[in-house]
Each structure stands twice: as structure tokens, then as C-alpha cells.
VOPAGU-2260 file (C-alpha; in pm, 1 decimal, decimal comma):
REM VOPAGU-2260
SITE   aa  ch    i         X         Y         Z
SITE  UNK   A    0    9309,6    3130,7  -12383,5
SITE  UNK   A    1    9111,7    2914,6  -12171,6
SITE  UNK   A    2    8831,1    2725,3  -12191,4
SITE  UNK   A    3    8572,9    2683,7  -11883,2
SITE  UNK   A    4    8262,7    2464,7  -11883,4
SITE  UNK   A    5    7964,9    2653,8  -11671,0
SITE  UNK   A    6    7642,3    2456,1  -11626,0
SITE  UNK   A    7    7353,9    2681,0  -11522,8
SITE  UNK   A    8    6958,5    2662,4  -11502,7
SITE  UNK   A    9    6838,3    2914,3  -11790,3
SITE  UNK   A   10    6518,6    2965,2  -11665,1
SITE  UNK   A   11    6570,7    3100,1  -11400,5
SITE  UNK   A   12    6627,9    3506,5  -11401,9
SITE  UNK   A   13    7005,2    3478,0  -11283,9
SITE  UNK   A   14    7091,3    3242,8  -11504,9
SITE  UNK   A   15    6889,6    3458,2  -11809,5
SITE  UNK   A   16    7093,6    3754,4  -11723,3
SITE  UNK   A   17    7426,5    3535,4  -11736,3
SITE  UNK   A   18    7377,6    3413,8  -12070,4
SITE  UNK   A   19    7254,7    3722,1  -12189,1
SITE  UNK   A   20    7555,5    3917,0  -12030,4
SITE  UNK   A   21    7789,4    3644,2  -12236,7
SITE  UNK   A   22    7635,3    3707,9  -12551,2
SITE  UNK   A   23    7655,5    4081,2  -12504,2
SITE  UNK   A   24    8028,5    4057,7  -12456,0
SITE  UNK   A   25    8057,6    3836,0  -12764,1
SITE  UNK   A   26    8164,1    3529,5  -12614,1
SITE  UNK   A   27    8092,1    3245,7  -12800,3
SITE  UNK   A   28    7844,7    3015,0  -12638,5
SITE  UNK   A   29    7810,2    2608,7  -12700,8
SITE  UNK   A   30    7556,2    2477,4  -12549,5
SITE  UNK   A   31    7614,2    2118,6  -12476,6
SITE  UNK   A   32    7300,3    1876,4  -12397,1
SITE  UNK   A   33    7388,1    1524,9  -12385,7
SITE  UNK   A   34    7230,1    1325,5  -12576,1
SITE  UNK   A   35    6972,2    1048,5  -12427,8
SITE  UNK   A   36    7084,7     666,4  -12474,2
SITE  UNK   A   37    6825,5     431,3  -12704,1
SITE  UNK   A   38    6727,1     123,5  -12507,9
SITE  UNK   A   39    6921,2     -62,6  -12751,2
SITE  UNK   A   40    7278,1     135,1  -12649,6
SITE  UNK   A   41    7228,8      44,7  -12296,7
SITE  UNK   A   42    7113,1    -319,9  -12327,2
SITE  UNK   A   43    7471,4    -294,1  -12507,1
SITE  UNK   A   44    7592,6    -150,6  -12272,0
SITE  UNK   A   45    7502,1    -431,3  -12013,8
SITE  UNK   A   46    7568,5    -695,6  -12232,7
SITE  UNK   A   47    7942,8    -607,0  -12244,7
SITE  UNK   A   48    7943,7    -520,2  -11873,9
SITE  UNK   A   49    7855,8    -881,4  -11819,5
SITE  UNK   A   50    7519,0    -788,1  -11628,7
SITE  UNK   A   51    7356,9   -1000,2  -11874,5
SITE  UNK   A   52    7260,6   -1394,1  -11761,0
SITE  UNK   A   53    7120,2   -1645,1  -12010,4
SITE  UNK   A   54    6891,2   -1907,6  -11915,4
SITE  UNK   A   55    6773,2   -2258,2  -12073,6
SITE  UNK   A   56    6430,3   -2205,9  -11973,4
SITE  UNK   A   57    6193,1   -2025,7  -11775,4
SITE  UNK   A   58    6277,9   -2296,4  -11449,0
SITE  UNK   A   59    6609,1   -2221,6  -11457,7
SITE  UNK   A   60    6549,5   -1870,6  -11445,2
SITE  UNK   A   61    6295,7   -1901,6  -11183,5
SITE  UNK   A   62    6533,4   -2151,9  -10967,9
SITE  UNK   A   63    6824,2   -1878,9  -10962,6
SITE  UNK   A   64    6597,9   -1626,9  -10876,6
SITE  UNK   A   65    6464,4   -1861,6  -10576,5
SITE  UNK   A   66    6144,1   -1810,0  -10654,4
């Protein structure tokens, strides 16, 4: 058996009449919606990355910014 991965827009009629279609021939449908990242998982995320810079103070900061 194989396994296939279709992503389609559900509101719109085609796509209504696809899923309906699947569920008529008894396929089994999982519908997959990935999950959205907290702010804290991607400040993670950057921190191991290495797009993280720490700064002394504020003119530091400012001075490797240019500004």
C-alpha cells in the first residue's frame, strides 16, 4: 500500500468534491495542519543558530549597528 500526501484548498468547490469523493470511497483521511511556533521556540531557535549577539550596553549596541 502506499501512502501519498495531497495538499488542497477545501474551500474551494473542487477541492470540496475531492474530499468528499475520498470519504465516500472510505479512505481514511488525516488532516495534517502544522502547528504555529510560540515566540519563545523561535527565539530558541535563533539562539542556537547563533543569530543571537550580546551587548555590554546600549553604546555598544548602537556602535555595531553604526548608528
Amino acid at each position: 500500500m502506499a501512502t501519498y500526501t495531497i495538499t488542497l484548498n477545501e474551500r474551494s468547490a473542487s477541492g470540496k468534491a475531492f474530499v468528499s469523493y475520498l470519504k465516500e470511497l472510505g479512505v481514511l483521511i488525516q488532516k495534517i495542519t502544522p502547528k504555529a511556533k510560540s515566540s519563545y521556540q523561535r527565539s530558541q531557535e535563533d539562539k542556537q543558530a547563533g543569530r543571537i549577539e550580546k551587548f555590554s550596553s546600549s553604546e555598544e549596541m548602537f556602535n555595531s549597528l553604526g548608528i
